[in-house]
N, C-alpha and C positions, 0 to 999 in steps of 0.2 A: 666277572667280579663275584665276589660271593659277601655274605652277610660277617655282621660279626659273630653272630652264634656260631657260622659253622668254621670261622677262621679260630674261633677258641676253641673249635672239638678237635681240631689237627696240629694243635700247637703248645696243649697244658696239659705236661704229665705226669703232676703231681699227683699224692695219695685220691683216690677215689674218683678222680678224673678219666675220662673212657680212654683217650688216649694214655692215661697212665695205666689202664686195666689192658690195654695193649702189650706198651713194652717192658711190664714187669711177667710178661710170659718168652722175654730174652734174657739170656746170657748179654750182661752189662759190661762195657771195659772201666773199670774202676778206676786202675791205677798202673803205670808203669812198672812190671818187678825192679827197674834198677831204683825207684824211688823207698825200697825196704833194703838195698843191699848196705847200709851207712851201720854206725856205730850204734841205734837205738830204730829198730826195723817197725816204729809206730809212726803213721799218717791217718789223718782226719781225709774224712771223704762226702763230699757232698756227689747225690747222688738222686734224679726223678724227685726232687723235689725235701727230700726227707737226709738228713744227718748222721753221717755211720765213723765206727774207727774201723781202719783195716791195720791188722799187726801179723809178723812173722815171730812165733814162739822160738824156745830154745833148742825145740825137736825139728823147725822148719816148716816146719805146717802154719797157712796162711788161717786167718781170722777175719771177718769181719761181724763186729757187733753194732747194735744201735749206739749211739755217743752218748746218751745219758743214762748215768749209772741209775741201775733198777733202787738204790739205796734211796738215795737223797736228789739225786737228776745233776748230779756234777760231772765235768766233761771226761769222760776216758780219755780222749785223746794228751791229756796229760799224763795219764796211765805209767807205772814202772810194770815193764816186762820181768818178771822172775816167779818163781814157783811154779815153772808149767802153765803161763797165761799172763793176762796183764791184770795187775793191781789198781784198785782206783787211789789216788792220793788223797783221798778227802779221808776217809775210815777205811781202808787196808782191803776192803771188800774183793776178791780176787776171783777173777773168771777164764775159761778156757775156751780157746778155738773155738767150741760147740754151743758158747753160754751156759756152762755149767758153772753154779757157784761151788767154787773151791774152797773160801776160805769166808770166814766174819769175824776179822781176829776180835772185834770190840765186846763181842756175845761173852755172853756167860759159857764157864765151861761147860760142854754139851749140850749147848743148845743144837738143834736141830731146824732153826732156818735155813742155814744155807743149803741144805737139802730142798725147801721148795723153792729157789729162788735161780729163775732163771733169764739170761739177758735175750734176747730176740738176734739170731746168728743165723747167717746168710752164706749157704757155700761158697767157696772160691777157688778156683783154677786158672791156672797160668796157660799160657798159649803163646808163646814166637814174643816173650819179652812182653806181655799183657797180662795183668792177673784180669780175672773175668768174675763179675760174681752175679748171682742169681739171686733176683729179688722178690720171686711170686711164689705161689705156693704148688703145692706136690711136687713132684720129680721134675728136675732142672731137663730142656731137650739137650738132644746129640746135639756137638756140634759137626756143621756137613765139612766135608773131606776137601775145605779149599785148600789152594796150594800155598797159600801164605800158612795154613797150620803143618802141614804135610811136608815143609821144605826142612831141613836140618836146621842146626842153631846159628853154622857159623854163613847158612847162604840169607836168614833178613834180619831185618835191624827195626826197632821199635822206638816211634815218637810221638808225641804229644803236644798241643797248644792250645794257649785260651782264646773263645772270641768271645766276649761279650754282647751275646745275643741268642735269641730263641736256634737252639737245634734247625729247625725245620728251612727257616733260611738260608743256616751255613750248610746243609747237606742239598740243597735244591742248587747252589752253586755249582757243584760236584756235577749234577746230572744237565749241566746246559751247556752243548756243546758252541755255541755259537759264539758265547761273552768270552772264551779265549784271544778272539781275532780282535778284539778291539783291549779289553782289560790287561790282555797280556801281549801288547801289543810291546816289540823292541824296534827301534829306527838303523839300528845295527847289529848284523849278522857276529855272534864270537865264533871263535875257534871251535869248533863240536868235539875237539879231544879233547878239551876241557870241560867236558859236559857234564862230570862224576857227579851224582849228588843233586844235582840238577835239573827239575821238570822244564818241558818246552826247552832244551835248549840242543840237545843232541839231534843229530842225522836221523830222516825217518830212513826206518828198514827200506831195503835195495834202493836204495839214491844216496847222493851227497850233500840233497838239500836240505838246510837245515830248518829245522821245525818254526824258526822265530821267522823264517822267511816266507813258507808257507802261508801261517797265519794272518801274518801282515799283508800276503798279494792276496790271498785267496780268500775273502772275506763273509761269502755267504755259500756258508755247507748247506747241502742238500742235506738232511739229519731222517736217518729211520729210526723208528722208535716199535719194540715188539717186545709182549710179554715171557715170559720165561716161567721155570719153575723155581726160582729163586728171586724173581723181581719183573728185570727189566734188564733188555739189552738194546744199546744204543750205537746208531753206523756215522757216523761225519764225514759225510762225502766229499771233498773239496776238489774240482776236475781241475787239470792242472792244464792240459791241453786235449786233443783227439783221443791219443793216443793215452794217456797218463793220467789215472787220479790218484788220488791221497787220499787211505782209506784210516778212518780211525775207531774204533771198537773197545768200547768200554760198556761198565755194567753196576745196575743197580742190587745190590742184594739186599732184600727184607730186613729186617725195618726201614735201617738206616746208614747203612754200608755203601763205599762203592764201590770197583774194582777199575783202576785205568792204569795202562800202558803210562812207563816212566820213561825208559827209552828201550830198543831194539832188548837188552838183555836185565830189563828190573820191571815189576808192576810195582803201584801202590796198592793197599787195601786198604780203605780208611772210614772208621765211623764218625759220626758225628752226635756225642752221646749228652743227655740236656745236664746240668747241673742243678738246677733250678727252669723255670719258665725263659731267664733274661740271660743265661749263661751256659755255655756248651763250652766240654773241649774235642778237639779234635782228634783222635788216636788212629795211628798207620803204621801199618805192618809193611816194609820194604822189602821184595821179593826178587832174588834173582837166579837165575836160569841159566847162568855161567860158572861163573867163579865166586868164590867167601864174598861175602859182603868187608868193604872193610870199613867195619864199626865206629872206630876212632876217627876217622875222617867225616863220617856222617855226621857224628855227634859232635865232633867239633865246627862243621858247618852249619848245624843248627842252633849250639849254645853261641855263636854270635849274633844271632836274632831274640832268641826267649832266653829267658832270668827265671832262676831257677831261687823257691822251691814251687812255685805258680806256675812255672811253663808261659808267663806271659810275656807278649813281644815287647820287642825295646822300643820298637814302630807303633801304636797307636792312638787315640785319638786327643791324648794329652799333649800329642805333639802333632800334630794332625798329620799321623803316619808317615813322617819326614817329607810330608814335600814340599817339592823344589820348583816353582814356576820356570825355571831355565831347564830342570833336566825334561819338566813335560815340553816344551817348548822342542827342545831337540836331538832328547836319547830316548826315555820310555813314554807309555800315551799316557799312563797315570801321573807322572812326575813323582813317584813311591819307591823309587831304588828297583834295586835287580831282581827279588826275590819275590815269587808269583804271591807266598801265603799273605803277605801284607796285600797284594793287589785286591783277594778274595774276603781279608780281613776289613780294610776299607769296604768293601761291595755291601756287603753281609751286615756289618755295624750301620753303616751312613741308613739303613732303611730303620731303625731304632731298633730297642729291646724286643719287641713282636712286629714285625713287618704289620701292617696295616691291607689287610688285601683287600680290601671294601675300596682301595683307592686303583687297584691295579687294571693292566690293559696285554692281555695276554695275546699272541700273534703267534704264526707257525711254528714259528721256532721253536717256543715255549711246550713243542708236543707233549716232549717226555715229564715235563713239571705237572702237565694236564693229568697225565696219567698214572704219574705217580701218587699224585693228589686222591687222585679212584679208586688207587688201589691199597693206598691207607686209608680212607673210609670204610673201605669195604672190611679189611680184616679189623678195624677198631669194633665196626658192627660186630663181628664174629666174635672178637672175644669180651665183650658186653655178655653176650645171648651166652655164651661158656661154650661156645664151637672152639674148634683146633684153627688158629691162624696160620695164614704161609709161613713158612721158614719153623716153623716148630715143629721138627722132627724127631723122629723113635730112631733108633740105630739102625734099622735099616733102610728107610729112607734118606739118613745122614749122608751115607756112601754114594747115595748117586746123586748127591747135589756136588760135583767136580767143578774143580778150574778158579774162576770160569775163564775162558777163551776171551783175549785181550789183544790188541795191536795197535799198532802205527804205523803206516808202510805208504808206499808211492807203488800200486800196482799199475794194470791194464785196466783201460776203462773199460772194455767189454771182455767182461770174465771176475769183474772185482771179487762176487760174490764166493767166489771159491778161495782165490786169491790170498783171502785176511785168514780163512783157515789154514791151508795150505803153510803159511808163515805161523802160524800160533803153533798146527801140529811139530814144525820143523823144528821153532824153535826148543820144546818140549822132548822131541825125542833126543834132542844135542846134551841137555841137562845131565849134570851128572849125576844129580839126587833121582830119575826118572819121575818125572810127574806125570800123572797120569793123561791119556787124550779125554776129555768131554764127551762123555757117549752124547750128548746134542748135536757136537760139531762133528764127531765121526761121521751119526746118520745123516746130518744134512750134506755134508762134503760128499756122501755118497750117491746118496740122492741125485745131487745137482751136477755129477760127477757122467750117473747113468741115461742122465737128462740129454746134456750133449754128446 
């Protein structure tokens, strides 16, 4: 258990908050780029706690400024885009990408305010379908050389949704391998060719067994949990017989990222970024190793869950996430329909707007929550005191933060440990975009390689 003092040092990121002196030394996901591609490229952006507009000028170059105008404190986000930046509509006051005041039509002629008058402008950069913006001060870090940034345009695809609750809950979901066997539990195996699009429901690598069946028979993974230079890498060992286990390999990256296998040829990469204290959305980069992503399909399997221009599901707790006492009774263990993010949406919501951990009771399973939890104390300490945190990299440390190394697979029980590399590097050298191997996993695959 812990107290509430220190359940509020890991959980409020608002201005001046340690945890907010934290993740304002990351690269933030703002906003979707296809939420600027419409006829008027201005959205309002809640963001750590604090108010922004993000716009795309006439040049193409993204903006993001504070939302109240330096004038009179009237919303930009009503803003007309024109003259090289966006206009305030309250007095004409017009500013650029940079927060440069442009224009005060209302001045006398020659006046020279708008020469000292400048709005608070936060760089921004797109990545894989994500604008990203940077909220702290001095030089923004590299970003490291994952392969969700490093993949072409047309191999991932970028989404987004709301959950109404503290960040720190909805991404501690992500890193527990164990609440899949029960939360995502199915009573019936489908077709795994139909599995496009689809988490938990395809064939793991080299079997035919389908992943809903795994979960469902094999209900307590053996779970390793080991630090990294990016986070945290996590194993879910589920033995299936003597001879056979189900290896699963996913990963934590710093802050609040994580990376896990979607099926045999797609990862997710997905943050979990705060809005405020009581609101996160969730942003993922879909990654694949084969063939084009095909985008239209994605996105139409997810605009039949979230309502757009929120991103919020059609599923929750208005409607207490569609369920169905008949279907828990005899199709899924939630009673929540087919799609996992409602299961983790219910999980994450039902514990309130800030999980209460003064009340919790944590067990083996929970290793990697444990440590997770250490290892945001530990860099919150760091950037209080103005040390360099994990994950805030110079460009040349960006380059060898690679990958990272992901799977799901039905290997050999003795020899697993090679095994989950052996399929990560394979499937990686098959890619046609070539992604790089993990110098982590080269040296250990060698290592463990010259061992036996």
């Amino acid at each position: 258990m812990m107290s509430q003092e220190q359940n509020d040092h890991i959980t409020r990121s608002g201005p001046g908050a340690p945890l907010g002196t934290l993740m304002r030394r990351y690269w933030q996901p703002a906003a979707l780029a296809d939420e600027l591609q419409g006829e008027r490229p201005v959205v309002p952006v809640q963001l750590l706690g604090e108010k922004f507009v993000l716009f795309r000028d006439e040049a193409g170059r993204y903006g993001l400024l504070d939302r109240d105008c330096p004038h009179r404190g009237a919303d930009l986000a009503f803003g007309r885009l024109e003259h090289g930046g966006l206009r305030c509509a309250f007095h004409g006051w017009l500013f650029d990408v940079e927060g440069q005041c442009l224009e005060t039509p209302a001045e006398p002629v020659g006046s020279k305010l708008c020469q000292n008058v400048r709005q608070r402008a936060y760089p921004v950069i797109e990545r894989s379908g994500i604008l990203f913006a940077y909220l702290g001060e001095g030089e923004p870090p590299a970003f490291p050389e994952l392969d969700c940034f490093l993949a072409p345009d047309a191999y991932t695809f970028a989404f987004k949704g709301l959950f109404e609750c503290n960040w720190l809950q909805a991404l501690e979901v992500g890193i527990d391998p164990a609440h899949a066997s029960f939360l995502h539990r199915f009573f019936e195996d489908e077709d795994t060719s139909a599995s496009y699009g689809k988490q938990f429901r395809a064939a793991s690598a080299d079997s035919e067994l389908p992943m809903t069946k795994i979960l469902r028979e094999y209900d307590r993974p053996l779970i390793n949990v080991e630090r990294t230079e990016y986070g945290m890498r996590l194993i879910a060992l589920r033995e299936i017989d003597d001879e056979r286990t189900h290896v699963r390999v996913t990963n934590q990256v710093f802050p609040h990222a994580f990376v896990i296998p979607m099926s045999a040829d797609m990862t997710i990469t997905q943050w979990h970024v705060p809005l405020d204290d009581e609101r996160c959305y969730w942003y993922a980069i879909f990654t694949s190793y084969t063939s084009p992503v095909d985008k239209a399909r994605m996105r139409e399997q997810r605009l039949e869950l979230y309502e757009l221009p929120e991103y919020r599901s059609r599923r929750n707790r208005t409607n207490d996430y569609g369920f169905d006492p008949h279907e828990q009774a005899h199709a899924t263990y939630t009673g929540m329909g087919l799609d996992i993010n409602v299961h983790d949406q219910w999980a994450v919501e039902s514990m309130g707007p800030i999980q209460d951990r003064t009340r919790e009771h944590l067990g083996q399973s929970d290793k990697a929550i444990v440590l997770y939890r250490r290892i945001l104390r530990e860099q919150i300490d760091k950037a209080v005191k103005g040390d360099v945190p994990l994950m805030v990299l110079d460009g040349r440390h960006a380059k060898g933060i690679q990958g990272p190394a992901t799977m799901d697979g039905i290997g050999p029980s003795k020899g697993w440990e090679t095994y989950w590399m052996e399929v990560d590097v394979r499937r990686r050298r098959g890619a046609p975009w070539m992604p790089a191997v993990p110098a982590d996993v080269s040296s250990d695959a060698a290592s463990l390689n010259a061992a036996e």
